[in-house]
MMTF fields as JSON, N, C-alpha, C and O atoms, coordinates in Angstrom:
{
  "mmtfVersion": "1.0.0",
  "mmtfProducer": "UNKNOWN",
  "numBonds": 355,
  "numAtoms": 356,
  "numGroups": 89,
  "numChains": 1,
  "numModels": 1,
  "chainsPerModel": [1],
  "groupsPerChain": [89],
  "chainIdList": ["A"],
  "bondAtomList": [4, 2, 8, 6, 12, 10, 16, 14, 20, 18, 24, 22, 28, 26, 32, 30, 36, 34, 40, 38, 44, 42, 48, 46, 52, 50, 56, 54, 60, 58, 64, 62, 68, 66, 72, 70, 76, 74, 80, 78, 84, 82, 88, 86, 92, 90, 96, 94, 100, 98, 104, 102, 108, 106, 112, 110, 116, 114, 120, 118, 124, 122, 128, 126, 132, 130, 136, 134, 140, 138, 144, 142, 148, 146, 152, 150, 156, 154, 160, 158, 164, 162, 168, 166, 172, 170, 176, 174, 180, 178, 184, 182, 188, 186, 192, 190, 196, 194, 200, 198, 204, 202, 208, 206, 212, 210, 216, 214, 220, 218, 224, 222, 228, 226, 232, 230, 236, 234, 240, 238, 244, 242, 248, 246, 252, 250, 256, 254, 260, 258, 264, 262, 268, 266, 272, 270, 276, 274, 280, 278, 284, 282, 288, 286, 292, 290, 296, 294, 300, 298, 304, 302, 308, 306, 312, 310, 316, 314, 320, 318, 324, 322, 328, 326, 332, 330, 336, 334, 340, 338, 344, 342, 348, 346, 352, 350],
  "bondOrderList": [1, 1, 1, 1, 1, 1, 1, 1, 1, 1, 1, 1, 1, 1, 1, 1, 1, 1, 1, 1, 1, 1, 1, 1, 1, 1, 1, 1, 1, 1, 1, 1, 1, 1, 1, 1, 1, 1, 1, 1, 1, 1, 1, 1, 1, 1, 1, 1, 1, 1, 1, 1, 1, 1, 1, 1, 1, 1, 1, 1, 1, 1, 1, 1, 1, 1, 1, 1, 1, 1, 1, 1, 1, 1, 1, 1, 1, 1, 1, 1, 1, 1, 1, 1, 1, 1, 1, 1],
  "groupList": [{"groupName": "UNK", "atomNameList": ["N", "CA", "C", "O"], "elementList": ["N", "C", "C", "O"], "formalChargeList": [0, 0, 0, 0], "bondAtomList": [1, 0, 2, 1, 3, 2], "bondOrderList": [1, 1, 2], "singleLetterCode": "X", "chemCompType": "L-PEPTIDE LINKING"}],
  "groupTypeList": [0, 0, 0, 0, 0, 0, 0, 0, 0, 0, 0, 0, 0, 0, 0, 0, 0, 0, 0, 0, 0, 0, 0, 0, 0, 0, 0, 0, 0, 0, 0, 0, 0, 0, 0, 0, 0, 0, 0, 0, 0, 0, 0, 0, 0, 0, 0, 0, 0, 0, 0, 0, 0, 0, 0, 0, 0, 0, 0, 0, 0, 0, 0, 0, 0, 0, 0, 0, 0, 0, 0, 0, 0, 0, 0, 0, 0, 0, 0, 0, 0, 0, 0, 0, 0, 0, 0, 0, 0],
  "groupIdList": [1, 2, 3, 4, 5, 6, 7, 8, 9, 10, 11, 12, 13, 14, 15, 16, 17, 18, 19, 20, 21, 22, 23, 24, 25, 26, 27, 28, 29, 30, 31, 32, 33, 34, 35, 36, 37, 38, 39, 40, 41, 42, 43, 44, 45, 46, 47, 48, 49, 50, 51, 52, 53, 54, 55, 56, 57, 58, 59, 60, 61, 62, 63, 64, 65, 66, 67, 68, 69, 70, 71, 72, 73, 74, 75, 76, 77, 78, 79, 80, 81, 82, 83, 84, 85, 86, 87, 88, 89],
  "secStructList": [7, 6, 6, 7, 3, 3, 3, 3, 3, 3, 3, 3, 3, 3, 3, 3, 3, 3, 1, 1, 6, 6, 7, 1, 7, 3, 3, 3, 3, 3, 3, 3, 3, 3, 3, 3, 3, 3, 3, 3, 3, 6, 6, 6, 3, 3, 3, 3, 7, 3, 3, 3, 1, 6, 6, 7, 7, 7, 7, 3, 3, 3, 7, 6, 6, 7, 7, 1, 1, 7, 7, 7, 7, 3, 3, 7, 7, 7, 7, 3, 3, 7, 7, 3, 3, 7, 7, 7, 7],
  "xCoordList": [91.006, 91.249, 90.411, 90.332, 89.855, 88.704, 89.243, 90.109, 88.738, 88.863, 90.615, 91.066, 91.447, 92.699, 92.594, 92.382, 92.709, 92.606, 93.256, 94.393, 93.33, 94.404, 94.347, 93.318, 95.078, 94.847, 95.904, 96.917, 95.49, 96.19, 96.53, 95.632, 97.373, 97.161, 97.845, 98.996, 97.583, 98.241, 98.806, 98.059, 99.738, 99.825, 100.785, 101.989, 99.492, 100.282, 100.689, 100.123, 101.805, 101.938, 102.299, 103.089, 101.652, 102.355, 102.154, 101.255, 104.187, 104.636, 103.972, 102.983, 104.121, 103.602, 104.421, 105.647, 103.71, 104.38, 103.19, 101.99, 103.734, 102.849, 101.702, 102.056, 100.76, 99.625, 99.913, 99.636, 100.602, 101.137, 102.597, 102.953, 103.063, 103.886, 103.49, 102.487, 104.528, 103.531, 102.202, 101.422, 101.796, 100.41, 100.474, 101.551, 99.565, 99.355, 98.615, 98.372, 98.4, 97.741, 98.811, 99.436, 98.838, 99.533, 98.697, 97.469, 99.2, 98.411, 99.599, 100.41, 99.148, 99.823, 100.51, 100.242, 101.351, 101.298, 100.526, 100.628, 99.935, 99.057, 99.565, 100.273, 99.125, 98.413, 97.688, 96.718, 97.3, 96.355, 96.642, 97.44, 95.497, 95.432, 94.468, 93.515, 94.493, 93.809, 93.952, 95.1, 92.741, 92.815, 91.851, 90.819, 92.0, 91.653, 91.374, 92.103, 90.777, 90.484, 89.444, 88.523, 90.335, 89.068, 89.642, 90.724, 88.553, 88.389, 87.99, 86.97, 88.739, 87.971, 86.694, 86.701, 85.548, 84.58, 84.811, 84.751, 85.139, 84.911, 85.854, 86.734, 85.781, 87.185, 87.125, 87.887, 86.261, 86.053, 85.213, 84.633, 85.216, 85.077, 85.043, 84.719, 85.506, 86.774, 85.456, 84.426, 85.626, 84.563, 85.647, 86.579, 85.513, 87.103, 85.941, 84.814, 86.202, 85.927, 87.023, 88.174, 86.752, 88.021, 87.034, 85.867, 88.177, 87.96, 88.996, 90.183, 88.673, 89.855, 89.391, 88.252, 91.206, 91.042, 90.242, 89.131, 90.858, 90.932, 90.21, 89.487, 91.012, 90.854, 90.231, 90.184, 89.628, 88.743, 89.621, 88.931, 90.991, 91.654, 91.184, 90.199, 91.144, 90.358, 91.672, 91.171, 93.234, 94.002, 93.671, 92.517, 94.419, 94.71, 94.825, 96.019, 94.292, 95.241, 95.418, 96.604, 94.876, 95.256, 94.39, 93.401, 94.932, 94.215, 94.806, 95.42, 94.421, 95.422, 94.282, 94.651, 93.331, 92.67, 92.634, 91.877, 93.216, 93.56, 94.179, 94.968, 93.811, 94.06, 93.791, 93.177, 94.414, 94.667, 93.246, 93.197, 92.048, 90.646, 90.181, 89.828, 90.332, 89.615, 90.515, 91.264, 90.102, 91.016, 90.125, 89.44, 90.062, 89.078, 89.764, 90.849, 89.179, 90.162, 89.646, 88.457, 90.324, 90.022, 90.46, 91.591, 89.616, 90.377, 90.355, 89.569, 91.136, 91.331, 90.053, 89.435, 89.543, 88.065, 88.319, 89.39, 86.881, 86.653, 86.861, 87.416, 86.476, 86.351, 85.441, 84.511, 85.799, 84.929, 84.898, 85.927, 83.463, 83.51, 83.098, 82.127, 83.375, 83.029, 82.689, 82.776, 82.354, 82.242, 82.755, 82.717, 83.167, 83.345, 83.386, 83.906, 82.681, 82.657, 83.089, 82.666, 84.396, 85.485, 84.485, 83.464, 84.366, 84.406, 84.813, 84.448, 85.611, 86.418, 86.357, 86.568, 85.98, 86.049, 87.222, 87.431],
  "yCoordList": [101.201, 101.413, 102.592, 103.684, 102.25, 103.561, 104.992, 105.33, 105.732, 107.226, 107.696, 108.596, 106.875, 107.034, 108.005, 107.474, 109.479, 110.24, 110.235, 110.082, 110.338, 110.262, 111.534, 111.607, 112.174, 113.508, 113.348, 112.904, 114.061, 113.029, 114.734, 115.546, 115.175, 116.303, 116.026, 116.452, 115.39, 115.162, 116.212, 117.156, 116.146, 117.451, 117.08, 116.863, 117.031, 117.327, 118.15, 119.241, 118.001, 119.369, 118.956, 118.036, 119.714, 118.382, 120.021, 120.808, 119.713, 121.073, 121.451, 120.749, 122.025, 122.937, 122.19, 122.098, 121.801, 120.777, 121.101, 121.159, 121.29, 121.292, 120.161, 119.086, 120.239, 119.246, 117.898, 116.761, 118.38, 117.717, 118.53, 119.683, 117.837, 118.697, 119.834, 119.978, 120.902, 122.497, 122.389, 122.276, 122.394, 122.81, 123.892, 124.216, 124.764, 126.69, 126.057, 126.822, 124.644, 125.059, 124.041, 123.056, 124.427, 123.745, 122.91, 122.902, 122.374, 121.289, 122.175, 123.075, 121.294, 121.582, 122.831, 123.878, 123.048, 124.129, 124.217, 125.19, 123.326, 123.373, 122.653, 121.65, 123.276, 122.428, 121.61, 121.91, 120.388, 120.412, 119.285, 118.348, 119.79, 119.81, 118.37, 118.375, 117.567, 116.641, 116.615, 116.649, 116.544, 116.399, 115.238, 115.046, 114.433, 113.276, 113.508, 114.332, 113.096, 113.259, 111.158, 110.478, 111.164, 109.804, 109.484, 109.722, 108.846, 108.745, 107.082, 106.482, 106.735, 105.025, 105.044, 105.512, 104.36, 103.99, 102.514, 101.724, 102.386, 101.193, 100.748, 101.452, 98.71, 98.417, 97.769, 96.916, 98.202, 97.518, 98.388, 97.953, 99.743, 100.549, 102.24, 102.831, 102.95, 103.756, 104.954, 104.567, 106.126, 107.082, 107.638, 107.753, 108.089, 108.685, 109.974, 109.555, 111.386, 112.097, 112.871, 112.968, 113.455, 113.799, 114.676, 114.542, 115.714, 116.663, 116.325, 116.417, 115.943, 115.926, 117.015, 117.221, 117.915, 119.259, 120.317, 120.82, 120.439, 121.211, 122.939, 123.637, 122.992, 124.52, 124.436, 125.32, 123.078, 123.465, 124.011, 124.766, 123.81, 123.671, 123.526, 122.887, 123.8, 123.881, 123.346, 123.192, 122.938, 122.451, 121.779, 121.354, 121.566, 120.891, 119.339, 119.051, 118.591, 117.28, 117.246, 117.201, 117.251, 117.033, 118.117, 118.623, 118.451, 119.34, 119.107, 119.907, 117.737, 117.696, 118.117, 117.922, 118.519, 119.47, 121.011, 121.623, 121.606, 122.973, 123.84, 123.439, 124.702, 125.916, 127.312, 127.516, 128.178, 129.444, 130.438, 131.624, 129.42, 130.093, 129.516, 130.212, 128.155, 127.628, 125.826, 125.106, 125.682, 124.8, 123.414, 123.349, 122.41, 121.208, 120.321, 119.993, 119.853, 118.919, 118.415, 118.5, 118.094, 117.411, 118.315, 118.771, 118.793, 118.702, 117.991, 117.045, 118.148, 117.103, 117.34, 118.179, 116.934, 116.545, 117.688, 118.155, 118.234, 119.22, 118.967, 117.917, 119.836, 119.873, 118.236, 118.023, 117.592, 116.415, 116.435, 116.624, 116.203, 115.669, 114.555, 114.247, 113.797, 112.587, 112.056, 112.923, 111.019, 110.34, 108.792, 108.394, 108.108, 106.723, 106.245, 106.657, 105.309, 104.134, 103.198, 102.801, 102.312, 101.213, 99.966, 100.591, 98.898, 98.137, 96.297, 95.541, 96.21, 94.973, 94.321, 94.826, 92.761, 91.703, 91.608, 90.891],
  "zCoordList": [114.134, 115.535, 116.009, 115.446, 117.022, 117.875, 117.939, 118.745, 117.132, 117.19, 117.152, 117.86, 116.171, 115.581, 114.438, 113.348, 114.455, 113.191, 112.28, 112.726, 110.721, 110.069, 108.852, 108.18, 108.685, 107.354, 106.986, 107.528, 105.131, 104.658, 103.403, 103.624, 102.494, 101.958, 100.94, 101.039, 99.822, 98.615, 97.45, 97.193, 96.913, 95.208, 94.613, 94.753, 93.455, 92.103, 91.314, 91.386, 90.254, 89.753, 88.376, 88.169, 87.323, 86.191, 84.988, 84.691, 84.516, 83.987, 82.741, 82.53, 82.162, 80.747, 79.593, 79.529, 78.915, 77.575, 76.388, 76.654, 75.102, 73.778, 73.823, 74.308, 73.507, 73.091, 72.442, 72.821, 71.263, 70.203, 69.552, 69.797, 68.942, 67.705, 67.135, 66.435, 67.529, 66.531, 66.888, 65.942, 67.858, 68.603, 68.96, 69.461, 68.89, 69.475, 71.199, 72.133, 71.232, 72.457, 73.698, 73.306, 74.908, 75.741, 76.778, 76.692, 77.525, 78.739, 79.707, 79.485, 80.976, 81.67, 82.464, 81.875, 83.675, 84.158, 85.63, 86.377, 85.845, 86.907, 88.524, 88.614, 89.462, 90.58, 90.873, 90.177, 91.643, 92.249, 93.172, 93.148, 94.196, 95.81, 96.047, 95.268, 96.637, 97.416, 98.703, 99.146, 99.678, 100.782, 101.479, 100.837, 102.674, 103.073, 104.817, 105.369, 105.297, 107.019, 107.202, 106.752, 107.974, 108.794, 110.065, 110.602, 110.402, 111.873, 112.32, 111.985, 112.884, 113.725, 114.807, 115.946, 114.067, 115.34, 115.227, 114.284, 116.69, 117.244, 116.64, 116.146, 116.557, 116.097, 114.885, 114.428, 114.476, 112.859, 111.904, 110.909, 112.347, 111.049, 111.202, 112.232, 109.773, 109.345, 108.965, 108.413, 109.269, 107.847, 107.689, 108.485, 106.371, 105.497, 104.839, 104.573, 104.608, 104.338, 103.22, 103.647, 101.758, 101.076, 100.05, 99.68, 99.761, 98.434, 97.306, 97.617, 96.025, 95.632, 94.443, 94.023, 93.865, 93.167, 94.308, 94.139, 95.128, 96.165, 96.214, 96.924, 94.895, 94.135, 92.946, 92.091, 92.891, 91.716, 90.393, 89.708, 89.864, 88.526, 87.852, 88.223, 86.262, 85.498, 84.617, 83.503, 84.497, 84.054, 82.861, 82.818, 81.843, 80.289, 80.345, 80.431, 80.334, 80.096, 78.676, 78.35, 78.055, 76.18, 75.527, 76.058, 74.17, 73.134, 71.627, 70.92, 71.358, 70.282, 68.846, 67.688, 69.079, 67.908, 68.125, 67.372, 68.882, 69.191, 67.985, 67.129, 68.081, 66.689, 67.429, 68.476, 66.599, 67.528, 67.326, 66.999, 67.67, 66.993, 68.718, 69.67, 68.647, 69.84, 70.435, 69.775, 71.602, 72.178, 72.312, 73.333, 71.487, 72.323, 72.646, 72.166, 73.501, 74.394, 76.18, 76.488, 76.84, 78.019, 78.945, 78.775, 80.19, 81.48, 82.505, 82.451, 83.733, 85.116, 85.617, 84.961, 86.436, 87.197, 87.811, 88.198, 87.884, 88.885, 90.111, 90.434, 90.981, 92.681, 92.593, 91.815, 93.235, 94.081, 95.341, 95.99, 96.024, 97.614, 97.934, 97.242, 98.66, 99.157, 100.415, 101.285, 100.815, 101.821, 101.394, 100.23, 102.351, 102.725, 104.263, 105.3, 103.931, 105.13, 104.68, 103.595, 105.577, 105.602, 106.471, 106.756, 106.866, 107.68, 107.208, 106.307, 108.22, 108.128, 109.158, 110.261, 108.93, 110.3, 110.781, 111.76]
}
């Protein structure tokens, strides 16, 4: 729909839990922020503009080879920016 705005402000939060069993290293504990903005041109198409990880988190998802020397393992995606264009008959 023509110039209908929509924002949009998503979060997650996902608590502090061991890696594994008797792991020295943890995941979790974190924030994070997503945000969304678009706009209608005309009557059949959308631009959607979004950051997602807002703050750029640097958060745990897993470390199940972690030792109290060094931590390897995964984190959540950095800061992303984007663009999109929608259009529908």
């Amino acid at each position: 729909m023509t110039g209908k705005p929509t924002f949009e402000v998503a979060h997650f939060y996902l608590s502090k839990a061991p890696t594994a069993f008797a792991a020295a290293a943890e995941r979790g504990g974190y924030s994070k922020f997503d945000v969304r903005a678009s706009i209608g041109i005309g009557e059949n198409f959308r631009i959607l503009g979004f950051v997602n990880n807002l703050f750029d988190k640097k958060g745990v998802l897993s470390a199940p080879f972690a030792d109290s020397f060094s931590v390897l393992g995964s984190i959540i995606r950095p800061r992303t920016y984007g663009l999109r264009a929608d259009w529908h008959l």
